[in-house]
GUMAR-321839 format. One record per residue: residue in three letters; residue number from 1; x, y, z of N, C-alpha, C, CB in turn. Coordinates in steps of 0.2 Angstrom, whole numbers, plus 5000, padded with zeros to 4 digits. Glycine has a CB too. Layout:
! GUMAR-321839
['ala',NUM,[X,Y,Z],[X,Y,Z],[X,Y,Z],[X,Y,Z]]
...
***
This chain:
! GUMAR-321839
['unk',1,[5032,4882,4993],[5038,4883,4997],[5039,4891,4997],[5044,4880,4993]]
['unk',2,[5042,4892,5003],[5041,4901,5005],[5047,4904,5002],[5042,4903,5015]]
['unk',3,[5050,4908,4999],[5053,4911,4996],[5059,4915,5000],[5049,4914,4994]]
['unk',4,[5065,4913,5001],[5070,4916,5005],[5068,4924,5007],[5078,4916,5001]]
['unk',5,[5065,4928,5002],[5061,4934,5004],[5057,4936,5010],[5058,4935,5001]]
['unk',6,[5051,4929,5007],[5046,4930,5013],[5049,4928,5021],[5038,4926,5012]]
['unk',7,[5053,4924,5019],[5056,4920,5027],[5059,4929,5028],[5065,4911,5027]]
['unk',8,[5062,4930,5026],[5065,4939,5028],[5061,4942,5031],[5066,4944,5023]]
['unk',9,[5057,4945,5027],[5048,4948,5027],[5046,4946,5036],[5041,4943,5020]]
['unk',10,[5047,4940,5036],[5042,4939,5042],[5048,4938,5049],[5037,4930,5040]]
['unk',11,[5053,4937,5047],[5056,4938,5053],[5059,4943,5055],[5060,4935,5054]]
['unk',12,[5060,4950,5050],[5058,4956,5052],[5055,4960,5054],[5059,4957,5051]]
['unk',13,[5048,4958,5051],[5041,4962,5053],[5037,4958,5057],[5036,4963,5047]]
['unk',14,[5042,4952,5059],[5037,4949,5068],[5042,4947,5071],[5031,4941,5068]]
['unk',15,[5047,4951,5073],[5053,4952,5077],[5051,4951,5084],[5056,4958,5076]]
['unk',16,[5047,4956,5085],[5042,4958,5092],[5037,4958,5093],[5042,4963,5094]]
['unk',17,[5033,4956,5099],[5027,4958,5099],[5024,4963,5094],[5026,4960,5106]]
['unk',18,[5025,4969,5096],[5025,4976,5092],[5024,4974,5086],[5030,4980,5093]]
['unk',19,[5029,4974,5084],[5028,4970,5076],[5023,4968,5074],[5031,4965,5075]]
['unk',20,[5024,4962,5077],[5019,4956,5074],[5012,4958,5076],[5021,4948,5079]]
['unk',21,[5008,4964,5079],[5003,4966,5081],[5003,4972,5074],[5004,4967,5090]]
['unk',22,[5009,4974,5073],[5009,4978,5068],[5007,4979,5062],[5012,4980,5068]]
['unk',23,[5010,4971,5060],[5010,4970,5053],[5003,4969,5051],[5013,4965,5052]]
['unk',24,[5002,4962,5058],[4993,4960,5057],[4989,4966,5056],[4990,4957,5064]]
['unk',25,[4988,4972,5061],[4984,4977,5057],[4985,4980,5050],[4984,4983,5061]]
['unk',26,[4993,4980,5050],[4993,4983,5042],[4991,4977,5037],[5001,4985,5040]]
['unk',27,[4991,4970,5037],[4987,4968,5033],[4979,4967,5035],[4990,4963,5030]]
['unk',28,[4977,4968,5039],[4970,4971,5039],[4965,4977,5035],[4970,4972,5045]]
['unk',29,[4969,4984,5037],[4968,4987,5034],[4970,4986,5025],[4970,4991,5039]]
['unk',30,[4974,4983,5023],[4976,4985,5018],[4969,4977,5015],[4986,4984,5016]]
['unk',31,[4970,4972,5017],[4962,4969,5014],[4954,4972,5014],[4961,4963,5017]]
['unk',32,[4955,4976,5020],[4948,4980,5017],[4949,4985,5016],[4943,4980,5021]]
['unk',33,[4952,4988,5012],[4953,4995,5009],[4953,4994,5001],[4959,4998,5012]]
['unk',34,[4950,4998,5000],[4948,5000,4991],[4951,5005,4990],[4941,5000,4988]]
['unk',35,[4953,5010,4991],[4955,5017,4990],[4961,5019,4991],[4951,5020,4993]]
['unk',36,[4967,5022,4989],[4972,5024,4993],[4974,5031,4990],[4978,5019,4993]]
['unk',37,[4976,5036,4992],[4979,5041,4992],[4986,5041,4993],[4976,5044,4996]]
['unk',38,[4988,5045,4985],[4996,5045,4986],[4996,5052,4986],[5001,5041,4981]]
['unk',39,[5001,5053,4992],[5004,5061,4993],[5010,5063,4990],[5005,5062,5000]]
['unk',40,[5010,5065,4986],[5018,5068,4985],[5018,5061,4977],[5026,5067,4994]]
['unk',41,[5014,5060,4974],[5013,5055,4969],[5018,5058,4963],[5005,5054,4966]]
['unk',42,[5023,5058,4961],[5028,5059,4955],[5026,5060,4949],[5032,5054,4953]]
['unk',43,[5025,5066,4944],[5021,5063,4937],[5029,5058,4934],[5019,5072,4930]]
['unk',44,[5035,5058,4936],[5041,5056,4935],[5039,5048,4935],[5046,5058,4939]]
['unk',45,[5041,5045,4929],[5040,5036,4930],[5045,5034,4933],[5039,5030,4923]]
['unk',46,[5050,5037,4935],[5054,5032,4938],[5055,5034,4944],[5061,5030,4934]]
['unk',47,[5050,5039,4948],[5051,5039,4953],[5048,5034,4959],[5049,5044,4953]]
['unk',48,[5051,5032,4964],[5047,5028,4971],[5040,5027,4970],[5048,5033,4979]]
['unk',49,[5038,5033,4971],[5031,5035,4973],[5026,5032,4967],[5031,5043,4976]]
['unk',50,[5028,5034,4960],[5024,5032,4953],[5026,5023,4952],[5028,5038,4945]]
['unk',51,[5032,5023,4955],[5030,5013,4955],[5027,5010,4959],[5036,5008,4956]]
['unk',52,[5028,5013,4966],[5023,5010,4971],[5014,5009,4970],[5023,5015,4976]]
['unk',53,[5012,5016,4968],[5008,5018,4963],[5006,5013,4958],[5009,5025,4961]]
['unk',54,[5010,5013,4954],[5008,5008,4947],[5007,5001,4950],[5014,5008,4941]]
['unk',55,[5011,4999,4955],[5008,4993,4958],[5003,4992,4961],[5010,4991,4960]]
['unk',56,[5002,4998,4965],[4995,4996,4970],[4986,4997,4965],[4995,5005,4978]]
['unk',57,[4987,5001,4960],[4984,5001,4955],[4982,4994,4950],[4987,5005,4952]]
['unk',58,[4987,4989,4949],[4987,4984,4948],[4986,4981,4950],[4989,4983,4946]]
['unk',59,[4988,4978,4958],[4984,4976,4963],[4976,4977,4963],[4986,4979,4969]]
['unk',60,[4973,4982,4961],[4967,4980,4960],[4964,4987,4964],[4965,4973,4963]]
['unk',61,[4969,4992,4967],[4965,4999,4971],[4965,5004,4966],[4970,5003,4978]]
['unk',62,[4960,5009,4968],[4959,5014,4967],[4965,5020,4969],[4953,5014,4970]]
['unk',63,[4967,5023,4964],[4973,5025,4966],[4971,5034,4965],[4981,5022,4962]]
['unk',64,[4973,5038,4970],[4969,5046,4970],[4977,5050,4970],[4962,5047,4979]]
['unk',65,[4980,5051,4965],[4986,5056,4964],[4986,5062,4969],[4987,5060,4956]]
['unk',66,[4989,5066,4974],[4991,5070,4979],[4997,5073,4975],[4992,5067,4985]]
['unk',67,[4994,5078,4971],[5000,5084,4969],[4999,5093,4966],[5004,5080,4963]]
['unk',68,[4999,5094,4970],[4998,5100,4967],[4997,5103,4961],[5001,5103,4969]]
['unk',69,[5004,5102,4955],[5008,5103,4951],[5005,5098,4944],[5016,5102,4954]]
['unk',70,[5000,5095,4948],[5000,5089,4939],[4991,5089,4939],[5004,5078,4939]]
['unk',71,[4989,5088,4934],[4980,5087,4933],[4979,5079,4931],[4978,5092,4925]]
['unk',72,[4983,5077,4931],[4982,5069,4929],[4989,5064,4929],[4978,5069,4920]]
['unk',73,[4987,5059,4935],[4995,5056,4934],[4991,5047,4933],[5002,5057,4944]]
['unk',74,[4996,5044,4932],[4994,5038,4930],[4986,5035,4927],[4996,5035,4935]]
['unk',75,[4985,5041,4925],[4979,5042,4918],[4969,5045,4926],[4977,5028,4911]]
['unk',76,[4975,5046,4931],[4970,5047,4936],[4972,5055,4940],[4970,5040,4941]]
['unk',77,[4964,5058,4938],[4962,5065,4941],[4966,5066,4947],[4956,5066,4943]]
['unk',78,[4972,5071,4950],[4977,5073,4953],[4972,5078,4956],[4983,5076,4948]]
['unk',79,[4974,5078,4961],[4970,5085,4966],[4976,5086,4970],[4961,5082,4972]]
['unk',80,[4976,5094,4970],[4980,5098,4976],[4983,5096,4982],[4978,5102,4978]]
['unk',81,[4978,5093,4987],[4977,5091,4994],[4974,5086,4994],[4974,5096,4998]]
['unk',82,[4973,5084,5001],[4969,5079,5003],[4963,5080,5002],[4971,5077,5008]]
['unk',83,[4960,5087,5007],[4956,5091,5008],[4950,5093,5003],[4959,5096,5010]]
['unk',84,[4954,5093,4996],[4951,5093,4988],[4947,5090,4988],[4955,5091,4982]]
['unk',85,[4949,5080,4989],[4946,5075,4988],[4940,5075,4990],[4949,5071,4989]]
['unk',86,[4935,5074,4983],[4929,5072,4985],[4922,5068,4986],[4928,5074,4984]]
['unk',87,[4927,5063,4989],[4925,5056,4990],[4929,5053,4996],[4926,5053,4985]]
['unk',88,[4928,5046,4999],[4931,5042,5005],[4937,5041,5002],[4927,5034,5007]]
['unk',89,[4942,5041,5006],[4948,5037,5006],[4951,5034,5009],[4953,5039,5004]]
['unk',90,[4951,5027,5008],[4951,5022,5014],[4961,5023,5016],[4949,5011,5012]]
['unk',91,[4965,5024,5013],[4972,5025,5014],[4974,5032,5012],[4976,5020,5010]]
['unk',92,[4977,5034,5017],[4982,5038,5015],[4991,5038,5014],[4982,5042,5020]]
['unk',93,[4993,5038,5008],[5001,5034,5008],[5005,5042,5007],[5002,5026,4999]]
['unk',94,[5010,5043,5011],[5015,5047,5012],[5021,5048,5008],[5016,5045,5017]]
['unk',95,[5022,5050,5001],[5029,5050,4999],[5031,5058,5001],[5028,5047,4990]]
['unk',96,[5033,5060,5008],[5037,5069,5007],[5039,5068,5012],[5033,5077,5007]]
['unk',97,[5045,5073,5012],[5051,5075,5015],[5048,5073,5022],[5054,5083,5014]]
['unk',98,[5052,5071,5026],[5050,5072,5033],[5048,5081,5038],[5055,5068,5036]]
['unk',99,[5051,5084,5034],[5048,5092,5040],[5042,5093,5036],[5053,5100,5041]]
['unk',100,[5040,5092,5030],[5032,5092,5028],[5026,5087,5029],[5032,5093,5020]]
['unk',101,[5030,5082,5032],[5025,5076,5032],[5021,5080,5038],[5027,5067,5034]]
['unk',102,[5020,5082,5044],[5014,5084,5047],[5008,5087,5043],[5016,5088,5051]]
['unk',103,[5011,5091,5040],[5005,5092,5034],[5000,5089,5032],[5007,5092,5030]]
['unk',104,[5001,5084,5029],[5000,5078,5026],[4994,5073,5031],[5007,5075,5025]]
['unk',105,[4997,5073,5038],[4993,5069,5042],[4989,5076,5045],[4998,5063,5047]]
['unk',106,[4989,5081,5044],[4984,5087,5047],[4980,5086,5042],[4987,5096,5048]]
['unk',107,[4978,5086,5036],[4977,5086,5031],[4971,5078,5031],[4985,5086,5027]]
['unk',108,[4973,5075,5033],[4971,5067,5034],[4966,5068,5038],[4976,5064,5038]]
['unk',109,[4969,5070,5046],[4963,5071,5051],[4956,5074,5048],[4966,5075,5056]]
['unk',110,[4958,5080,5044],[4952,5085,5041],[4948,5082,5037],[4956,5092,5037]]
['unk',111,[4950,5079,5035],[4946,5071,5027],[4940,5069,5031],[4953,5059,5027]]
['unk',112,[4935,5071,5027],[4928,5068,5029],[4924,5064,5026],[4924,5072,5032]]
['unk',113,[4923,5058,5026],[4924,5054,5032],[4933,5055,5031],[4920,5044,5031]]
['unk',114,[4934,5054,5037],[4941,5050,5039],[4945,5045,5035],[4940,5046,5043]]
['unk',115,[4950,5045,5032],[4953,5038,5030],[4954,5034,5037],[4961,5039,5026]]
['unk',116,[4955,5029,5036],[4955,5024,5040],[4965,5020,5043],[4949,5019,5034]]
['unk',117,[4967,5023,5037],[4975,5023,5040],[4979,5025,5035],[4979,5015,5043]]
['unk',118,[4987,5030,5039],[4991,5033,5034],[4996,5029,5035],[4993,5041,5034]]
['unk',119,[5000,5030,5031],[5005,5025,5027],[5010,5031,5028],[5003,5021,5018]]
['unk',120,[5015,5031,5030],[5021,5035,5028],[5029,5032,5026],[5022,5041,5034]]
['unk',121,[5029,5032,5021],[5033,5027,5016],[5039,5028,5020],[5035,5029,5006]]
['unk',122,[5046,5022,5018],[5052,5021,5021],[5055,5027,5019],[5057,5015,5019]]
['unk',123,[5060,5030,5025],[5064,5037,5024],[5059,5042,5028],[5065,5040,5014]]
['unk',124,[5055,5041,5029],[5049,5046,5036],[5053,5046,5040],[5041,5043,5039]]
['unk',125,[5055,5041,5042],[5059,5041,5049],[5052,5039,5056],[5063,5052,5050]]
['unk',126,[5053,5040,5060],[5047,5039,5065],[5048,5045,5068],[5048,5034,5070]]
['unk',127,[5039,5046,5069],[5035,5052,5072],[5030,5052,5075],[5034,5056,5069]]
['unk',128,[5032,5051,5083],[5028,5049,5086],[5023,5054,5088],[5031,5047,5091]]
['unk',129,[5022,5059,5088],[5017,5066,5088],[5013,5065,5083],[5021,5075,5086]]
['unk',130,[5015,5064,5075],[5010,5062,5070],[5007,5056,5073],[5012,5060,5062]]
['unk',131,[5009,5052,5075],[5006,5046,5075],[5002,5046,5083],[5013,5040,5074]]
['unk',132,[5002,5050,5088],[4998,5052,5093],[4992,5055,5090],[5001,5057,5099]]
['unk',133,[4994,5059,5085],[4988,5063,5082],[4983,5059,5080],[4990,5068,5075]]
['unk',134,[4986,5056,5075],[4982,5051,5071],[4979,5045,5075],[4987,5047,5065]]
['unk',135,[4980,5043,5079],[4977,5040,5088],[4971,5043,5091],[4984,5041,5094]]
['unk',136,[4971,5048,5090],[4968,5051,5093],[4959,5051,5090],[4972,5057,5092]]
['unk',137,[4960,5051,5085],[4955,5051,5078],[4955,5047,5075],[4956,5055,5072]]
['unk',138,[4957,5040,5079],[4955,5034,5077],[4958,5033,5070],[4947,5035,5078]]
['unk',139,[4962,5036,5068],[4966,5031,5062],[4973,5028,5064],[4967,5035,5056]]
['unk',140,[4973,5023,5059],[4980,5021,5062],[4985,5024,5058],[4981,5013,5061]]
['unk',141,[4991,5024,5059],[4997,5026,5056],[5002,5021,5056],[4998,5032,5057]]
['unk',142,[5004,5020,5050],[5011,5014,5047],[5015,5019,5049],[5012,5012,5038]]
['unk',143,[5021,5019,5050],[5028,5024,5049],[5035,5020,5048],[5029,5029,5055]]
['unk',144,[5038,5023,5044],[5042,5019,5040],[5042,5012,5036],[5046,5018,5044]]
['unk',145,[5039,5013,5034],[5036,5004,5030],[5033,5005,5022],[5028,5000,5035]]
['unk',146,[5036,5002,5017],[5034,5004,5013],[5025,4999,5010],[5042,5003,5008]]
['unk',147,[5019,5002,5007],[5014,4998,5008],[5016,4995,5001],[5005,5001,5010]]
['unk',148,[5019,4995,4996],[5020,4989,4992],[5025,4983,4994],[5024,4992,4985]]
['unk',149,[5029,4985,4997],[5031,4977,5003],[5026,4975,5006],[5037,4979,5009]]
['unk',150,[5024,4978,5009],[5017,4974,5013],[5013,4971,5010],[5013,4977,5016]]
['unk',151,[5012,4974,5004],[5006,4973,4997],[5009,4964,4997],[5008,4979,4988]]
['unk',152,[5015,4966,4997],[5018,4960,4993],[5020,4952,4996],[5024,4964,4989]]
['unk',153,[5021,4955,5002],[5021,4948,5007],[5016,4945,5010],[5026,4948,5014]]
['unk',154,[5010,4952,5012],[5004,4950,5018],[4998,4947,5011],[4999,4960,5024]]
['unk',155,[4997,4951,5008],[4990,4950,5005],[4992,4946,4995],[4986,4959,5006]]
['unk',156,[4998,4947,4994],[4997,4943,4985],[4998,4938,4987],[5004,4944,4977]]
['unk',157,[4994,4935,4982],[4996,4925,4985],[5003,4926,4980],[4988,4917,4980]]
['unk',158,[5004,4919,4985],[5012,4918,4984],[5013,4912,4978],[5017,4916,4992]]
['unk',159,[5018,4911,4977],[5018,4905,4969],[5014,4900,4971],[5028,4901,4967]]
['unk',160,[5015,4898,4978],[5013,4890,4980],[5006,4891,4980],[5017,4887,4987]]
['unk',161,[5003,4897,4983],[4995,4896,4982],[4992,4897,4974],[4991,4902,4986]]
['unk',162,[4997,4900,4968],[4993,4900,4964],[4995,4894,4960],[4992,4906,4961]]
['unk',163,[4999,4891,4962],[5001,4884,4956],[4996,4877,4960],[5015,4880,4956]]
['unk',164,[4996,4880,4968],[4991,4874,4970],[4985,4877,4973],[4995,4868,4976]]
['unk',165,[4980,4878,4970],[4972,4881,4975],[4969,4877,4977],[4965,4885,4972]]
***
């Protein structure tokens, strides 16, 4: 049985065409991605961005801290920039202000290889210029959407798949 949540979940995030074309890629990308980058990652536990984090980690990703200010957050090596990182990152997840987020997705594009899509958490607002950028270079970009909600409707099995397989 579906959970009064996911009936929410789904008739908010397949409202529209748009949507429903949106979501699908975001749970695509989020099943073949092993890697995610958090930008603006909290050493604070009770911040947004360090619970998101601790979940997506438990979920089973590779989680790469984006903070200048700390050397190690959730027992994992912290790099300055994105630019630092020296390895693939299949996600780029967004936790900053909206007049620094360009940054962040300039920052992205420069990533080599490429990540493959940014995430810019709820409260970004929409930005259509980042999100032309990130088009441009072949990545996708979420905006406004938090990827532990998504985590949590598209891709965890739900009660009913795990009490019946």
């Amino acid at each position: 049985m579906r959970t009064t949540f996911n009936n929410w979940y789904d008739k908010k995030m397949r409202a529209t065409e748009a949507l429903d074309a949106e979501t699908n890629r975001a749970e695509n990308t989020l099943k073949t991605s092993s890697s995610i980058a958090v930008v603006g990652l909290s050493r604070s536990f009770h911040k947004d961005s360090q619970f998101v984090a601790r979940y997506l980690k438990n979920a089973g990703y590779s989680i790469v801290p984006v903070n200048p200010n700390a050397d190690t957050i959730l027992g994992e090596q912290s790099y300055p920039d994105l630019v630092s990182i020296p390895f693939p990152i299949d996600i780029v997840d967004v936790f900053l202000p909206p007049e620094i987020l360009p940054k962040a997705v300039d920052q992205a594009i420069e990533m080599e290889p490429r990540p493959k899509a940014i995430w810019l958490q709820l409260g970004t607002g929409k930005n259509p210029e980042e999100a032309e950028k990130a088009k441009e270079f072949g990545i996708e970009l979420y905006q406004n959407r938090c990827i532990k909600v998504d985590h949590q409707f598209l891709i965890r099995p739900n009660e009913e798949s795990i009490s019946n397989p």
